[in-house]
C-alpha positions, 0 to 999 in steps of 0.5 A: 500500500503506498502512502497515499492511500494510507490517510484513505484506508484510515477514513475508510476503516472509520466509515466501516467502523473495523479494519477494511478487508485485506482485498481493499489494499489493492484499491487505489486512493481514490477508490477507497476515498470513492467508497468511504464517501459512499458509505458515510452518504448511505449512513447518513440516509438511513439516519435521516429514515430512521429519524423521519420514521420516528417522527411519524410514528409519534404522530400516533401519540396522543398529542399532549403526550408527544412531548414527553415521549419525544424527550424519554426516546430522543434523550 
């Protein structure tokens, strides 16, 4: 792995959360800057679901209990 990369598979290894496989050490800089950023949009996505869904499904709450359920789940 050339030097290079090496500040691109540290980004990538904080997106995965673990060391990336052994294989991605034949990815190039940019490949591996390509995925790390495609990884940290895809959490970010499902963040954004997650938190829209929760809102909605407060909706189900009666309303005057909303902000009290908010602040016990969202903390």
């Amino acid at each position: 792995m050339t030097t290079e990369a090496q500040p691109q598979r540290e980004r990538l290894a904080t997106e995965l959360r673990d060391e990336p496989p052994e294989s991605f050490r034949q990815l190039t800089p940019e490949q591996l800057a390509t995925l790390a950023e495609a990884l940290k949009r895809q959490r970010e996505s499902r963040a954004a679901g997650l938190n829209e869904a929760a809102e909605e499904a407060l909706k189900l709450v009666p309303a005057l209990a909303r902000g009290p359920v908010r602040r016990i789940l969202f903390r």
